[in-house]
PASEBA-1860 file (N, C-alpha, C; in nm, 3 decimals):
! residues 222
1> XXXXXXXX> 2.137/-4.869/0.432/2.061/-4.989/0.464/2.007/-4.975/0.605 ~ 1.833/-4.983/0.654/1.819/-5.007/0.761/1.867/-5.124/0.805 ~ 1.843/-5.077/0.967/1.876/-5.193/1.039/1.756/-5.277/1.040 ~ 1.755/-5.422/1.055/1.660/-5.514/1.059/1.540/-5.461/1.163 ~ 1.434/-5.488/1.173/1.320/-5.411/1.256/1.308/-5.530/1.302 ~ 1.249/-5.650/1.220/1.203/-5.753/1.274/1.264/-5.837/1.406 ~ 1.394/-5.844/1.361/1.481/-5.925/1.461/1.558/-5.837/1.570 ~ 1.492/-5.720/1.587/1.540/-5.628/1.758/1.494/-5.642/1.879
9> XXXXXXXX> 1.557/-5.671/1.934/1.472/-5.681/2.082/1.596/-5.631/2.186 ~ 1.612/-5.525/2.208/1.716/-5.507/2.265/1.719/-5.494/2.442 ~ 1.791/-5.621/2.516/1.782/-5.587/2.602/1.918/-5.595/2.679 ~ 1.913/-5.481/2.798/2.012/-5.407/2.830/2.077/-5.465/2.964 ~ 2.204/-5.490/2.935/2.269/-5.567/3.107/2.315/-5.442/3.178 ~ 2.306/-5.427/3.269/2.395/-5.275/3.313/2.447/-5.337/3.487 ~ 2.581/-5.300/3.487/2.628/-5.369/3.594/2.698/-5.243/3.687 ~ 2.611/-5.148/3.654/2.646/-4.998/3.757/2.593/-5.032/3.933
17> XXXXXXXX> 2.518/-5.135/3.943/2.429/-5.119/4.077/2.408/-5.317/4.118 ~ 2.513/-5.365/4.153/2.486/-5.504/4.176/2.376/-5.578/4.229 ~ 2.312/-5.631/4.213/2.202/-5.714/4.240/2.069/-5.672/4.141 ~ 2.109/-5.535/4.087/1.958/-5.509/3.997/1.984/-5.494/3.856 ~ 2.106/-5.536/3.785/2.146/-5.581/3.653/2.001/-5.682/3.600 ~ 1.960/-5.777/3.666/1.883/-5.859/3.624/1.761/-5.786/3.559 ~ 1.683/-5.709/3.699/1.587/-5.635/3.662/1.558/-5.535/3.579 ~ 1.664/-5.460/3.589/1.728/-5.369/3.453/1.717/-5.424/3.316
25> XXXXXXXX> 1.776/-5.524/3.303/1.760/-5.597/3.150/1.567/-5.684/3.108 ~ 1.503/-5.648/3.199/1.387/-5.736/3.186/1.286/-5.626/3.100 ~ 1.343/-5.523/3.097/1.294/-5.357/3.052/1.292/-5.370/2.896 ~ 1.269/-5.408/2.796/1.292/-5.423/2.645/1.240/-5.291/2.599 ~ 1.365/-5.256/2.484/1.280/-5.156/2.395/1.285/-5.256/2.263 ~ 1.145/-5.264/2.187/1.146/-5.332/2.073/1.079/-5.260/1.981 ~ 1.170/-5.268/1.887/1.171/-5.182/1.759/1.018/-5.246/1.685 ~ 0.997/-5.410/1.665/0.923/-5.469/1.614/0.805/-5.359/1.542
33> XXXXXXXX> 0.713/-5.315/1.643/0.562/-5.244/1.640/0.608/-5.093/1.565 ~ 0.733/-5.035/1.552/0.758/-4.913/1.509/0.719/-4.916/1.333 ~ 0.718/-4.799/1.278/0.656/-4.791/1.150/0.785/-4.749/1.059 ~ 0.829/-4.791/0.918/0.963/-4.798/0.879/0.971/-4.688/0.813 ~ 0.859/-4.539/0.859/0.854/-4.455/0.833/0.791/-4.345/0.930 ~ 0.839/-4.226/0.967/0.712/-4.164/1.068/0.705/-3.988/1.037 ~ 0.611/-3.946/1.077/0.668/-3.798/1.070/0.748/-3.704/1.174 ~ 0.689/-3.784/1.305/0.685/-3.740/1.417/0.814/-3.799/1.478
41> XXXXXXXX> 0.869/-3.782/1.611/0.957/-3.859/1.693/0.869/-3.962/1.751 ~ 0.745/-3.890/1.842/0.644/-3.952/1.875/0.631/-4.086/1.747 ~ 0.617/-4.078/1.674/0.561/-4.232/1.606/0.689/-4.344/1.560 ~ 0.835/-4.302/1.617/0.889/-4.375/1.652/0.956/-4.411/1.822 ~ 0.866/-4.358/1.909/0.851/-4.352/2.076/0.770/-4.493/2.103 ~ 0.775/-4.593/2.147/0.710/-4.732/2.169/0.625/-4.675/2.325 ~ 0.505/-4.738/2.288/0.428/-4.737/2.466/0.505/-4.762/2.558 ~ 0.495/-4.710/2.673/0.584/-4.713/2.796/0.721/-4.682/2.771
49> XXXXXXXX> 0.726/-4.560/2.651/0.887/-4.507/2.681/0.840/-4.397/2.688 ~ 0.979/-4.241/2.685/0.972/-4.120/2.670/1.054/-4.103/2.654 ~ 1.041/-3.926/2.595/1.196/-3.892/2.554/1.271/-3.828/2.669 ~ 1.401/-3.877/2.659/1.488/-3.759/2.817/1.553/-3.660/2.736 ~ 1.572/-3.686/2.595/1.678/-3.552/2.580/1.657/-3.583/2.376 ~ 1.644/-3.478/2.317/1.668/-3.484/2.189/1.706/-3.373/2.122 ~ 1.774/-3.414/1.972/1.827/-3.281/1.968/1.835/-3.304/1.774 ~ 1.786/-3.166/1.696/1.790/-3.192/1.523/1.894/-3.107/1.500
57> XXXXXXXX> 1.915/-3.173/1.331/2.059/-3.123/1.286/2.065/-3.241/1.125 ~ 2.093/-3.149/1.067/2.154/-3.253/0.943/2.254/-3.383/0.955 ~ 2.258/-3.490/0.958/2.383/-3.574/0.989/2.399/-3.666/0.842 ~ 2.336/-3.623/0.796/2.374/-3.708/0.631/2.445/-3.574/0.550 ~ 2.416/-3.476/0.519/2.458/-3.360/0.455/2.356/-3.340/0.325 ~ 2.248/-3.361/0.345/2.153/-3.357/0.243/2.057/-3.239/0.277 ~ 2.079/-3.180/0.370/2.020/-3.037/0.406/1.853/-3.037/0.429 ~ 1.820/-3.140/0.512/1.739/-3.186/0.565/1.735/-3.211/0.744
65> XXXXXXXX> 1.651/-3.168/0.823/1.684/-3.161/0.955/1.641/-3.337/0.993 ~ 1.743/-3.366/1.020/1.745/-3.546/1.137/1.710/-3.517/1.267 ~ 1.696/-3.638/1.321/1.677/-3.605/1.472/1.747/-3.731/1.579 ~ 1.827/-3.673/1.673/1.867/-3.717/1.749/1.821/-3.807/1.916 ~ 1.755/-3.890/1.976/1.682/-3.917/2.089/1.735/-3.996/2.195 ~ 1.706/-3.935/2.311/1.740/-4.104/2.433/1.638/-4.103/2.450 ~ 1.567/-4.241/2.495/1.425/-4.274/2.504/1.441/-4.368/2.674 ~ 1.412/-4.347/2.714/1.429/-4.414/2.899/1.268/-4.462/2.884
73> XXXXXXXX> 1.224/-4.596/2.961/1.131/-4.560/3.011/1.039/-4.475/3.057 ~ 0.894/-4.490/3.032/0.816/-4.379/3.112/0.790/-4.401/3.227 ~ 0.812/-4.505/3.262/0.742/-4.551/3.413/0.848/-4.546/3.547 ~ 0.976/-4.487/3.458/1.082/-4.455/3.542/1.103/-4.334/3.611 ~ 1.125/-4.320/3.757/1.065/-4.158/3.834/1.204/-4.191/3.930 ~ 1.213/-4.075/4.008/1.279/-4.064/4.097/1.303/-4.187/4.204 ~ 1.153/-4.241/4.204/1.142/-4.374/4.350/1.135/-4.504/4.241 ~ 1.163/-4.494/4.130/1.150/-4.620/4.043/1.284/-4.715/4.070
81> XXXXXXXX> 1.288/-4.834/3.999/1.431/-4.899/3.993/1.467/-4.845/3.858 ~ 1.564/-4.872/3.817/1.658/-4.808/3.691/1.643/-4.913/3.582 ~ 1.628/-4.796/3.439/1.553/-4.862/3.356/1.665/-4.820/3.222 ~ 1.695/-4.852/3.122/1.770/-4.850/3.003/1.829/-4.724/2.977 ~ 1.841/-4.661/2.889/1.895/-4.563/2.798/1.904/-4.616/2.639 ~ 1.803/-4.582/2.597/1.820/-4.592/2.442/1.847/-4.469/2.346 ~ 2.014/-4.475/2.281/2.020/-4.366/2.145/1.911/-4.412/1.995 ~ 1.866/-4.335/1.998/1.797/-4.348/1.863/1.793/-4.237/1.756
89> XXXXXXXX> 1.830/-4.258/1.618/1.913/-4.165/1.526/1.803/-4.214/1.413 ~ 1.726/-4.094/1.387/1.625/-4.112/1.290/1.676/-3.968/1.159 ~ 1.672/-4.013/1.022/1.692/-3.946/0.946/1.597/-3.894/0.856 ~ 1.590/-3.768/0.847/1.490/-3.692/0.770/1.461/-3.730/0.632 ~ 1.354/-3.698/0.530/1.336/-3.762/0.399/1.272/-3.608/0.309 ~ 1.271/-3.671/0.220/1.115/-3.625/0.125/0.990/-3.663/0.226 ~ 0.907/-3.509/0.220/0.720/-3.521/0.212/0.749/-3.503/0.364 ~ 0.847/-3.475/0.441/0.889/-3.423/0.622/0.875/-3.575/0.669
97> XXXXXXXX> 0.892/-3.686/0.610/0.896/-3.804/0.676/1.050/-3.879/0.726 ~ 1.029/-3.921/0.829/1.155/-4.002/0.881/1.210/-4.164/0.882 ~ 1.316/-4.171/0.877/1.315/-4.347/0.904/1.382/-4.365/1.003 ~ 1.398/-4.477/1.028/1.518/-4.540/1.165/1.626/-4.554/1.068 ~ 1.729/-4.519/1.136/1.914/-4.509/1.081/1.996/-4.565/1.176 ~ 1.975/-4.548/1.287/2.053/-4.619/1.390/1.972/-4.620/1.582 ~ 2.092/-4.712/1.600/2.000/-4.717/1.771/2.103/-4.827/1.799 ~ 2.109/-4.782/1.990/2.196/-4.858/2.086/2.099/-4.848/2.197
105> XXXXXXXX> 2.133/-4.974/2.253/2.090/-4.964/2.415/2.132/-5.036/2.485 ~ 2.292/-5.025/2.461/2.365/-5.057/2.581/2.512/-4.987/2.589 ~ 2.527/-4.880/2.567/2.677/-4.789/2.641/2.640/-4.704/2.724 ~ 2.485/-4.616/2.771/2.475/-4.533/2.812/2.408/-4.601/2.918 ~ 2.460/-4.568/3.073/2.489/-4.591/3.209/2.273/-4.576/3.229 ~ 2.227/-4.695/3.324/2.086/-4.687/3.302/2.017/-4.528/3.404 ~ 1.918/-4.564/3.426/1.842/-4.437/3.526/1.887/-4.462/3.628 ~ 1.911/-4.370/3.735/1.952/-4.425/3.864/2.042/-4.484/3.890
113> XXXXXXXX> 2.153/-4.511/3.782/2.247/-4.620/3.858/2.377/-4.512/3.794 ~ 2.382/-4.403/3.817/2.524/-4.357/3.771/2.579/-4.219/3.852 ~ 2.539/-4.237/3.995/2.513/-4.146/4.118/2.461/-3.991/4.116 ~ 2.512/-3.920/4.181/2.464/-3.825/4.209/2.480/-3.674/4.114 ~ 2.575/-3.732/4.032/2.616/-3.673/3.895/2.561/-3.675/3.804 ~ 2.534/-3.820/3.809/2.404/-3.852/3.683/2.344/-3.770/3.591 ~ 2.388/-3.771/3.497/2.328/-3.710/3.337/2.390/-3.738/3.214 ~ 2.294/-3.749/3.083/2.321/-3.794/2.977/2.270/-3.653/2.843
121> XXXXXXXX> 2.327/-3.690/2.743/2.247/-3.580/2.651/2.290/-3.601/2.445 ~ 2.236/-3.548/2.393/2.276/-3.579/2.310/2.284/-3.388/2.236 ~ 2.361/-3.381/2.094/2.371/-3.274/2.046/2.374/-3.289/1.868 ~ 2.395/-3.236/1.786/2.443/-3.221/1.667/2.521/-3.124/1.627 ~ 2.636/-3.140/1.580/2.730/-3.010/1.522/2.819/-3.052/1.432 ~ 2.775/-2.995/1.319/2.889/-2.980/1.193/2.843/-3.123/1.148 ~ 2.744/-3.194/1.125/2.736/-3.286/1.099/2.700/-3.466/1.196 ~ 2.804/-3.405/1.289/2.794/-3.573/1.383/2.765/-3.546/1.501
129> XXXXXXXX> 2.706/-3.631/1.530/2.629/-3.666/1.654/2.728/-3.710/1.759 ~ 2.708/-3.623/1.872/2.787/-3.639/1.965/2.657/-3.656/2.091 ~ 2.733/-3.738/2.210/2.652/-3.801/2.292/2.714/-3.746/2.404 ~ 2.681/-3.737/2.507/2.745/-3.707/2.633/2.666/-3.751/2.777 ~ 2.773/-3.853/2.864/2.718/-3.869/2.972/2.840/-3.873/3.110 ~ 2.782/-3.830/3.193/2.852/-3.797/3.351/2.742/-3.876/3.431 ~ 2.837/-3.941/3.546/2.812/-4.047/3.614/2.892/-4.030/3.741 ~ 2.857/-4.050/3.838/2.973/-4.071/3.986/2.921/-3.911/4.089
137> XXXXXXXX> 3.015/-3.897/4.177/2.974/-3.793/4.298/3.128/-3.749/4.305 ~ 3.179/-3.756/4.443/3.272/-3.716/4.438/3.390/-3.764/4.342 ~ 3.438/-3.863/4.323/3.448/-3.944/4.226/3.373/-3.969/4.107 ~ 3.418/-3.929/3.954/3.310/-3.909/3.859/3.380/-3.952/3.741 ~ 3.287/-3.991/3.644/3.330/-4.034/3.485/3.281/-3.972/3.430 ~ 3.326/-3.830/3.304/3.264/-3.805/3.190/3.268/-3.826/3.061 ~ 3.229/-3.902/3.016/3.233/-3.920/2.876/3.178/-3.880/2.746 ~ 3.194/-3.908/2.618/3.177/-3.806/2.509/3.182/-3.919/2.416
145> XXXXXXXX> 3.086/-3.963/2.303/3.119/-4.044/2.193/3.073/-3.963/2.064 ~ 3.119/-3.986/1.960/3.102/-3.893/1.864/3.103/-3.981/1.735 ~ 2.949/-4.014/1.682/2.949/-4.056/1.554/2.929/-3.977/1.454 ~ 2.982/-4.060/1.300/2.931/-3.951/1.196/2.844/-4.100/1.094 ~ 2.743/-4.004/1.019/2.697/-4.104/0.922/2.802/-4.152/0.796 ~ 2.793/-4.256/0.778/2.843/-4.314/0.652/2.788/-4.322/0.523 ~ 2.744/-4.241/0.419/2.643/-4.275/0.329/2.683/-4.391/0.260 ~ 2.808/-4.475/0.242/2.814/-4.572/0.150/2.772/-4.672/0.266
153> XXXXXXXX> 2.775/-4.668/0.377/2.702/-4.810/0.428/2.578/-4.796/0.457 ~ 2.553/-4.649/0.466/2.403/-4.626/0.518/2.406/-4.667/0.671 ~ 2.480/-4.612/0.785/2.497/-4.636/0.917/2.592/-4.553/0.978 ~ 2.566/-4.513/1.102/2.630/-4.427/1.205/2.758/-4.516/1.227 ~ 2.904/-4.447/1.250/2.955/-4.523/1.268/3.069/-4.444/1.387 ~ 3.132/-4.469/1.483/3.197/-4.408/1.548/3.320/-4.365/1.563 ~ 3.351/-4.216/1.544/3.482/-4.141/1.461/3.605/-4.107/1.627 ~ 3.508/-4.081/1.716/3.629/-4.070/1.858/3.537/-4.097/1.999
161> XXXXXXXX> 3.608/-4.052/2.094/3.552/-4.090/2.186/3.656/-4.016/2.306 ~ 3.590/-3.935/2.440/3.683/-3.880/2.558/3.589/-3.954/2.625 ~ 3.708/-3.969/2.743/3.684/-3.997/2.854/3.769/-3.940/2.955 ~ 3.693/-3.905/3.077/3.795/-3.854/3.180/3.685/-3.888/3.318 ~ 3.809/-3.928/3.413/3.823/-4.018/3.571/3.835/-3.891/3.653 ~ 3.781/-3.854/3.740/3.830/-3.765/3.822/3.796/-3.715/3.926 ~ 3.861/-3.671/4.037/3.840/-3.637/4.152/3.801/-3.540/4.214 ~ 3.668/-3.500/4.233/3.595/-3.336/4.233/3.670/-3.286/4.348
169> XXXXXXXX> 3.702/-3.372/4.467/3.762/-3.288/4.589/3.920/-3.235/4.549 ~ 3.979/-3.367/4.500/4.098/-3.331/4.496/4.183/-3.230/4.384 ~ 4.033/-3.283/4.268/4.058/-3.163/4.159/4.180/-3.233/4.045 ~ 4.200/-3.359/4.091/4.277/-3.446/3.987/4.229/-3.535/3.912 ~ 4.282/-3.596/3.781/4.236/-3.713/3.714/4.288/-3.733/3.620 ~ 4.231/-3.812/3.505/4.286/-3.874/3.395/4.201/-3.794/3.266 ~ 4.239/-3.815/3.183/4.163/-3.803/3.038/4.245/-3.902/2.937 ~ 4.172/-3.971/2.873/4.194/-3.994/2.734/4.101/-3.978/2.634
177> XXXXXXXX> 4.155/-3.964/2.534/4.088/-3.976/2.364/4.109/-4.018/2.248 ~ 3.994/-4.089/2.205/4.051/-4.147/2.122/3.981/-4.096/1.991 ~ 4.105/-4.090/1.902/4.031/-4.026/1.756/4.053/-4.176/1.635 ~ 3.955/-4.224/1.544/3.976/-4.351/1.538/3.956/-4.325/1.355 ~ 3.961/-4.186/1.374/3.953/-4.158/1.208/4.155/-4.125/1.207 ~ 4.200/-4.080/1.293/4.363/-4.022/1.269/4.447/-4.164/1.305 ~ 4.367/-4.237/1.432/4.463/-4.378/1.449/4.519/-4.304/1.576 ~ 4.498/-4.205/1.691/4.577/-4.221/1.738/4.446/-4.190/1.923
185> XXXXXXXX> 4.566/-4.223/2.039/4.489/-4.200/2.116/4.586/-4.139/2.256 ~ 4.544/-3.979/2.257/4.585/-3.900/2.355/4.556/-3.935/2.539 ~ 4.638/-4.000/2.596/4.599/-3.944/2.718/4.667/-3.871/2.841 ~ 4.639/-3.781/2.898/4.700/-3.693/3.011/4.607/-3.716/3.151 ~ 4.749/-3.665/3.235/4.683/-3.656/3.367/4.718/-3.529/3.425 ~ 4.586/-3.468/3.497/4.558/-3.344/3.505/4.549/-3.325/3.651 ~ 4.584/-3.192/3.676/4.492/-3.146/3.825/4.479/-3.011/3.838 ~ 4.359/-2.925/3.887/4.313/-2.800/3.880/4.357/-2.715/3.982
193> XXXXXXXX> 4.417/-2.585/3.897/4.486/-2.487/4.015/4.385/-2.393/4.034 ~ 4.307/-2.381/4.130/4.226/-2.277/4.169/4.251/-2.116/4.180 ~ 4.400/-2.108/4.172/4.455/-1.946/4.135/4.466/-1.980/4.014 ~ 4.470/-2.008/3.898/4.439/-1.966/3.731/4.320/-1.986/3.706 ~ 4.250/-2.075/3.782/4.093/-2.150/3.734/4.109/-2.209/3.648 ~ 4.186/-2.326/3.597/4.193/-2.410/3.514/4.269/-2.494/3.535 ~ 4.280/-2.630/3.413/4.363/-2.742/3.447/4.469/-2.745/3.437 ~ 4.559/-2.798/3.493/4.694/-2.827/3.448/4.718/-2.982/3.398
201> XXXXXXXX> 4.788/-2.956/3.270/4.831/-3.095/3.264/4.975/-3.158/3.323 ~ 4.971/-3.267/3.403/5.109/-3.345/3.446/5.189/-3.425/3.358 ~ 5.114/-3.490/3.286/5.154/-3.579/3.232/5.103/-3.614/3.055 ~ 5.158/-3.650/2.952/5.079/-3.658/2.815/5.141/-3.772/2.727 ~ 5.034/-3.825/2.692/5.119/-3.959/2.614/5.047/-3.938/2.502 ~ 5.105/-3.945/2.363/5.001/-3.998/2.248/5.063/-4.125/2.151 ~ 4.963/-4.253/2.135/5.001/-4.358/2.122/4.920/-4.349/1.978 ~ 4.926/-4.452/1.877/4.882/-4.481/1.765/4.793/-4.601/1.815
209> XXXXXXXX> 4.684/-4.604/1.726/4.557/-4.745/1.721/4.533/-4.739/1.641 ~ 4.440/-4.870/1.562/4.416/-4.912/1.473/4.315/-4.799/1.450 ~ 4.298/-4.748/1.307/4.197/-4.689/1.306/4.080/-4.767/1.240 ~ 4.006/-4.802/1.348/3.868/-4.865/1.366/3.759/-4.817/1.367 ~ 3.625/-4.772/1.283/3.515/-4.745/1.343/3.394/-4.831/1.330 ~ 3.386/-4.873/1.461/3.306/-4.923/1.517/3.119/-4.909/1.472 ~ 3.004/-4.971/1.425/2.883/-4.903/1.395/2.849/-4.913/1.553 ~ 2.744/-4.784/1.513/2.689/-4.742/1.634/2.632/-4.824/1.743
217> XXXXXX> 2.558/-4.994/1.611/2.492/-5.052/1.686/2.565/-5.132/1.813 ~ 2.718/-5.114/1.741/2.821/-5.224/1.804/2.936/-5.168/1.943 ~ 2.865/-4.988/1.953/2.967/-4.998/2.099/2.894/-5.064/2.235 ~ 2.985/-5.099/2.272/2.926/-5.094/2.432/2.938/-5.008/2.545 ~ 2.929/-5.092/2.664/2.943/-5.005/2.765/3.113/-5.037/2.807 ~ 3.152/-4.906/2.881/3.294/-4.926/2.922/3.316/-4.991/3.096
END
């Protein structure tokens, strides 16, 4: 089942950069004008966006190439104020045509507001769509969300998720993960020995959770 076209208007709060949350959300991507079919990525790209990162791959298992997109503003540059992050998950057809399958635009940290680290990306492997974004400077967040399609609902839905806190000087931090298809959620705390070149772990807990998955349209931001 698509998602409704008519009733989208998605606009984005982002509270990475205080005082410009407002302006940030005044940025709409609206699905409305898109076509409930396209061939191109381009003819599901709205005026005044672009693409920052995309990536194809089967995600239904019908052996057809999908396509993966973040769509940022175009009018967003280096000297701009900070403007959205939209995932958009378009699935391949008969005759090389595409539809809309899924879309978020609000977990991924906006332009400009996620420091000097700043970057986002998307991939495909073995099926699900995995997302990835890093945020912070010396102090940094990387994160990882990983959906797979559902064919009985017809929607992306979200199977795990890492995250890790950490300290580039000191070379310490956190990780957790959560896998929401097993129910359970790993986390350790780490710090890097520069005579092996790798991490060490200190500490490891693994706890049980509900196993929940979440649709794509419905994560947020952390």
């Amino acid at each position: 089942m698509l998602f409704p076209i008519r009733c989208l208007l998605i606009f984005v709060l982002l509270t990475a950069v205080p005082g410009h949350a407002v302006r940030a959300q005044e940025v709409a991507f609206d699905l409305n004008p898109l076509p409930r079919e396209g061939r191109t990525l381009d003819d599901f790209t709205p005026r005044g966006w672009t693409v920052a990162d995309k990536t194809d791959g089967d995600l239904n298992a019908d052996g057809i190439a999908d396509i993966a997109a973040i769509l940022v503003p175009s009018s967003t540059d280096s000297t701009a104020e900070e403007g959205p992050r939209v995932l958009l998950a378009l699935l391949g057809g008969a005759g090389g045509k595409f539809r809309p399958a899924g879309h978020n635009g609000g977990f991924l940290v906006c332009m400009h507001c996620g420091g000097v680290k700043e970057s986002s990306g998307v991939e495909i492997k073995r099926g699900v769509l995995i997302v990835h974004q890093l945020t912070g400077s010396r102090e940094f967040t990387d994160q990882t969300w990983r959906f797979r399609y559902d064919p009985k609902l017809s929607r992306f839905v979200l199977i795990g998720k890492d995250r890790t806190d950490g300290d580039g000087l000191l070379g310490t931090g956190d990780k957790v993960s959560f896998n929401y298809l097993t129910g359970f959620r790993i986390s350790e705390r780490y710090r890097y020995d520069p005579k092996r070149n790798r991490e060490i772990t200190l500490a490891s807990k693994k706890e049980k959770i509900p196993k929940t998955t979440p649709f794509l349209e419905d994560v947020g931001m952390e």
